[in-house]
N, C-alpha and C positions, 0 to 999 in steps of 0.2 A: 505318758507311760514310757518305761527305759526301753529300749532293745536290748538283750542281752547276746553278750557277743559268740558268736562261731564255737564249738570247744577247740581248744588250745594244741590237741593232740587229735590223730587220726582213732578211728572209731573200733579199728582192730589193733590199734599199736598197744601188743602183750610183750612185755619185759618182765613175766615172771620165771625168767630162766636166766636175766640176769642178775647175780646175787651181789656185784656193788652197782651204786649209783654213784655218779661224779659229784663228788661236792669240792665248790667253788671255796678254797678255804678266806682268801682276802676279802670276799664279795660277801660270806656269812658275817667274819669279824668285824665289819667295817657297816654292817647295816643295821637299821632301824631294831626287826626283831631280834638281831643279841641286844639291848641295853634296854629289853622288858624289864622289868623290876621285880614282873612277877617269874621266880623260877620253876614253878610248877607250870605255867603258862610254853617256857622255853621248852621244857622238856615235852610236854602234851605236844607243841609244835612241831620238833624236830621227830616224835615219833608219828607223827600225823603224815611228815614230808617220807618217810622210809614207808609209812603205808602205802601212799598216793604211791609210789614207785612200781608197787607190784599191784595194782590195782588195773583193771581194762575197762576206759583206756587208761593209759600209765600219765601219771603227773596230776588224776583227776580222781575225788571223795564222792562219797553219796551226800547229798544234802540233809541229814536225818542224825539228830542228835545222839540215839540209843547207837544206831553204827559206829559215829566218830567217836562217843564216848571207850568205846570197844577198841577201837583203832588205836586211841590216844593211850591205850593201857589203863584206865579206871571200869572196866566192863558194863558187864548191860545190866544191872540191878537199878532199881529205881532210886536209891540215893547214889549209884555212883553217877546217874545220868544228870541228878544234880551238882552232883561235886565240878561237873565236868563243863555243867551251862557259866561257873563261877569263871573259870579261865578259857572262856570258848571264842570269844574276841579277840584278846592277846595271841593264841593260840594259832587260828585260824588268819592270823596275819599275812598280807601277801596273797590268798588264793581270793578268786573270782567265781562267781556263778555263769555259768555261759547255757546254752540255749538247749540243750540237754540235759537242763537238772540238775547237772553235776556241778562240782568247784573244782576249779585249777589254781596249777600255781606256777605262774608266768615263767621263774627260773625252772623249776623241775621240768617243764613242759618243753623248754628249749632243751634240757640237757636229755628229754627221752626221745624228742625228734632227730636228734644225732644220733641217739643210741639204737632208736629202731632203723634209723637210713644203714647204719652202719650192718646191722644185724640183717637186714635183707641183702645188702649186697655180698655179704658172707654167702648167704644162701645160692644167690645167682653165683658167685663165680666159683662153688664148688661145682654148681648145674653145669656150667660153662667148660668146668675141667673134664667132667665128664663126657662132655660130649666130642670136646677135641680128642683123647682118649680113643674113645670109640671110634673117629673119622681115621685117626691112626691107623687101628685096626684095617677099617673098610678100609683106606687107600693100599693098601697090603693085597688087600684081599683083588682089590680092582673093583671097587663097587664106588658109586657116588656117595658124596658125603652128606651129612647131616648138615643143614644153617645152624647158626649161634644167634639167636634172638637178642635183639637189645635189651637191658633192663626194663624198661617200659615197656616192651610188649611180654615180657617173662611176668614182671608182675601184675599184669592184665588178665592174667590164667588162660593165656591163648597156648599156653606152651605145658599141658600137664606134665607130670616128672615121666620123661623117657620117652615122651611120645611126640616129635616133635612135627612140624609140618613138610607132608611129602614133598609141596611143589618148590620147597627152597634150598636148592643142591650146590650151597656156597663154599670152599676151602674152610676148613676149622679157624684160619687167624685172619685172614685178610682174604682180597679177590684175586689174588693171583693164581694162574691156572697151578692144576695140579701137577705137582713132578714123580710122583712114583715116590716122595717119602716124606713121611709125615713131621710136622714141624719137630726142633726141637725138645722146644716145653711143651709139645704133645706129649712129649714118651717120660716127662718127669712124673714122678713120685707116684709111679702106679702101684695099686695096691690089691691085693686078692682077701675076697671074701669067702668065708669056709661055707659049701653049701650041704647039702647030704651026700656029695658021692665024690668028695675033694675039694680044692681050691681051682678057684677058672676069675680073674678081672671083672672088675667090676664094670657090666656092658649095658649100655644101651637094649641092644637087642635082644636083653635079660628080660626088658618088661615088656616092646613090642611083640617078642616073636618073630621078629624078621623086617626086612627095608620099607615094608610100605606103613606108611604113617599113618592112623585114621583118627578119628573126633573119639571121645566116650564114647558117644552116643552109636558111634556105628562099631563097638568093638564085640567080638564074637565071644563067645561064654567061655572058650580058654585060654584068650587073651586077656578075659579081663582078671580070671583067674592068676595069670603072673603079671598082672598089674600090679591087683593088689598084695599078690606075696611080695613083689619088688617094694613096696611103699611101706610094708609093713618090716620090712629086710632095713630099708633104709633110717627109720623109726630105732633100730638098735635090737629087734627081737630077732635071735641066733634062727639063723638061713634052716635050720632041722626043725624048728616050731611053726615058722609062718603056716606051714601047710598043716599044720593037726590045729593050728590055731582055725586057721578057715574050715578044717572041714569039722569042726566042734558046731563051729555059727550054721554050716547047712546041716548038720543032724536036728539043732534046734531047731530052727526057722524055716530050712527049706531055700529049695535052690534059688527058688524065683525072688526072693526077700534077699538070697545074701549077693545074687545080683545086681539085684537094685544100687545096694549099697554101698559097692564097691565101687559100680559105677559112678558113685555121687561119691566117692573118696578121694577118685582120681581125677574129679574136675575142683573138687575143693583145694586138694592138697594137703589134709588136717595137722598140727603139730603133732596130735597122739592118733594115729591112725586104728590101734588097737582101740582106744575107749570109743574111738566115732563112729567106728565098725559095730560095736557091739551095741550102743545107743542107737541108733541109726536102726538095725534092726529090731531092738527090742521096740520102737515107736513105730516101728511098721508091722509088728506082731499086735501092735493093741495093745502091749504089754507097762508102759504107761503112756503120760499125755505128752504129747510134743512140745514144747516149753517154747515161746519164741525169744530173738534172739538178746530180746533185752532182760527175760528173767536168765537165759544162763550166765548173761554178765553178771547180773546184781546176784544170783547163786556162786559164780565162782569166786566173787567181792566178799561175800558173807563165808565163805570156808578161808580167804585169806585173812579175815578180820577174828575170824575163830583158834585159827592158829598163833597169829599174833598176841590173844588175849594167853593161850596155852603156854607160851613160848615166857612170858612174862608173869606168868603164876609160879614159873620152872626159876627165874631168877630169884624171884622173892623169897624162893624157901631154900637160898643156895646160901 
């Protein structure tokens, strides 16, 4: 019996926010599946490989015919899942089954591990500019500074957005003591966020509340209140909604539910803070079932494979 290998790609690596993929143009012309024969084959493939792109994790299919049939643009009727088994070989050229059920595809898999390496350290080093920003401020003010986490301890979630650890009181760039003024490219391209009663910098001390740093778990019910209006600020919802946004969630549910939730917001870090907020509590109202986390994969898989089939019903009749 085979071992089938590791999957290709990490288990959260989502690139459905990027809307190209790299394609290798020498390495397509110059390989085995261009010089199928079968063109319908080519084209089911290459729309198979712009699935697998937006698909989590990215680079990787469902093993299930009626899906890829859907994927490949012939949809889910029972003669197109036939039409579809005809060039499914051809097609499915290049990907692999690996140990999670799913298929990859060796090159897409290399070109989304770059692209999520790349996309996380966007992330950090905006977190990064933030926080030197802030120590800015504080060395101004005469207050110690916030540490700058290495990438690996940021993406370990030791570091939620804004809240960083009290006991590490490092210079924003390097170890050298402090001078009374803040680097440089501390004080570039700072930017003001409109909130309800003006413009004030985008701080740090927006979502703590002030210099001492604690865990979730030890955060006070008004702190965790501008936690999460910070997270949900940050997410792109105008600085005047956060807060009619949270207190709609405690009219419905109640304080102690939208607690919870926030609390488990700002340890997760979710990409859409508003829909995790409002899931998160509607499954803690009993309001439906909790889904674990491999049906909301294979659910967010089937609404990108829904789209895909929509989007290509849209060309046909163009």
């Amino acid at each position: 019996m085979s071992i089938l290998p590791s999957p290709l790609t990490p288990r959260d690596c989502d690139l459905t926010d990027f809307q190209y993929m790299e394609l290798d143009v020498r390495r397509l012309r110059d390989s085995k599946f261009a010089s199928t024969p079968n063109g319908d084959a080519f084209r089911a493939g290459l729309m198979l490989w712009c699935a697998a792109w937006h698909q989590i994790p990215a680079a990787s299919l469902p093993d299930d015919d009626i899906e890829l049939a859907n994927l490949a643009g012939y949809g889910r009727m029972p003669v197109s899942v036939k039409e579809w088994k005809k060039v499914r070989a051809e097609a499915l050229y290049g990907f692999v089954k690996c140990s999670d059920g799913r298929l990859y595809h060796p090159v897409i898999a290399e070109k989304a591990v770059s692209a999520f390496a790349s996309k996380n350290k966007y992330a950090y080093d905006k977190y990064c500019d933030r926080l030197r920003k802030e120590n800015a401020k504080r060395t101004k003010e005469g207050k110690p500074q916030f540490g700058i986490p290495s990438q690996e301890l940021w993406n370990s979630g030791a570091y939620p957005h804004g809240i960083p650890p009290e006991d590490e009181r490092i210079p924003a760039e390097n170890a050298h003591p402090p001078t009374g003024k803040a680097p440089e490219n501390a004080l570039k391209g700072n930017r003001t966020e409109q909130n309800g009663e003006g413009t004030e910098p985008y701080s740090v001390t927006d979502v703590t509340g002030g210099p001492a740093a604690k865990s979730a778990a030890e955060l006070t019910k008004d702190e965790l209140w501008k936690a999460g209006k910070s997270l949900l600020s940050q997410s792109g919802l105008p600085a005047a909604q956060c807060g009619s946004f949270v207190g709609r969630l405690v009219k419905d549910f109640g304080d102690q539910i939208v607690v919870d939730a926030v609390r488990a917001a700002v340890v997760t870090r979710p990409a859409d803070p508003v829909e995790y907020l409002k899931a998160t509590c509607m499954r803690a109202a009993g309001q439906r079932a909790a889904p674990n986390r491999q049906e909301e994969l294979e659910q967010r898989n089937r609404n990108v494979a829904s789209t895909w089939a929509a989007e290509g019903a849209t060309h046909e009749t163009v």
